[in-house]
C-alpha positions as CSV (number, residue, x, y, z in Angstrom):
1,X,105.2,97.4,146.6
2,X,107.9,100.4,146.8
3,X,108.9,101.7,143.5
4,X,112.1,104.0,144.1
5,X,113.9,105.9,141.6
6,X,116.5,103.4,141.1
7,X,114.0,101.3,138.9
8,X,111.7,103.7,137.8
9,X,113.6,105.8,136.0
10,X,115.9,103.1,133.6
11,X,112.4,100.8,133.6
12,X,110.9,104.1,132.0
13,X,114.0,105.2,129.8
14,X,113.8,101.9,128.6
15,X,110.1,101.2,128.1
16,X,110.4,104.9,126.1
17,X,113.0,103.7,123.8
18,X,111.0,100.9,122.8
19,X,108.3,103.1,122.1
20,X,110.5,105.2,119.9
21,X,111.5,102.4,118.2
22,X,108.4,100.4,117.7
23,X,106.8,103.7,116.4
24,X,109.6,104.5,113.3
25,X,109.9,101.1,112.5
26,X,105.8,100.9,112.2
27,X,106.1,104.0,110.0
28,X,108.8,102.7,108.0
29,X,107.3,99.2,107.3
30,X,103.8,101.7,106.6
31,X,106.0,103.8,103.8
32,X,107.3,100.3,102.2
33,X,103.7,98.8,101.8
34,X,102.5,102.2,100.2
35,X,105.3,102.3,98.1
36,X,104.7,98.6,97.2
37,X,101.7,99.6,96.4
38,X,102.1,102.1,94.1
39,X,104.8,100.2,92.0
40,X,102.0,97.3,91.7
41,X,99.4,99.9,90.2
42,X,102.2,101.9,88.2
43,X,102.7,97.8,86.7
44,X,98.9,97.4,86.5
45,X,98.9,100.8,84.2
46,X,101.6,99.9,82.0
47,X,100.4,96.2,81.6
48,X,96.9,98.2,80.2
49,X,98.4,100.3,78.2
50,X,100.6,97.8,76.6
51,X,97.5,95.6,75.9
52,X,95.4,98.7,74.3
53,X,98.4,99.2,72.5
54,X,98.4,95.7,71.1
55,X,94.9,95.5,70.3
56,X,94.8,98.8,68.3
57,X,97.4,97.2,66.2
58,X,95.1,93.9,66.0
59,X,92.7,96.2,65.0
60,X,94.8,97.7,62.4
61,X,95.9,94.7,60.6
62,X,92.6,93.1,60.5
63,X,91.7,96.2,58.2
64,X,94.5,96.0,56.3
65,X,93.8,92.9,56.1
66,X,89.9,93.3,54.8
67,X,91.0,96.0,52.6
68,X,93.6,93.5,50.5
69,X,91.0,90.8,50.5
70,X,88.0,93.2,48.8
71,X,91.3,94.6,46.4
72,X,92.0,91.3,45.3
């Protein structure tokens, strides 16, 4: 089989573009995923907080609580 120039060269022009291409779409798709990521764990963090938050005021009125009931 005789490869000449004529095909060669636009085979390889193309075969690079598609390289190109296939690598910055990879990397872009890689960025979304990691920034999906950390979105989900910035959510998970909040969603603590929030519920620390909720059961120190729990806490709270339940001593309240205890302390009207021992007043009374």
């Amino acid at each position: 089989m005789n490869w000449d120039a004529g095909i060669v060269v636009p085979l390889g022009s193309f075969v690079m573009v598609v390289i190109i291409v296939g690598t910055i779409s990879f990397r872009k798709m890689r960025e979304r995923e990691l920034q999906a990521h950390q979105d989900l764990r910035l959510r998970e963090m909040e969603h603590e907080r929030r519920l620390k938050e909720m059961e120190i005021e729990r806490l709270k009125l339940e001593v309240e609580k205890n302390r009207a009931q021992r007043v009374s």
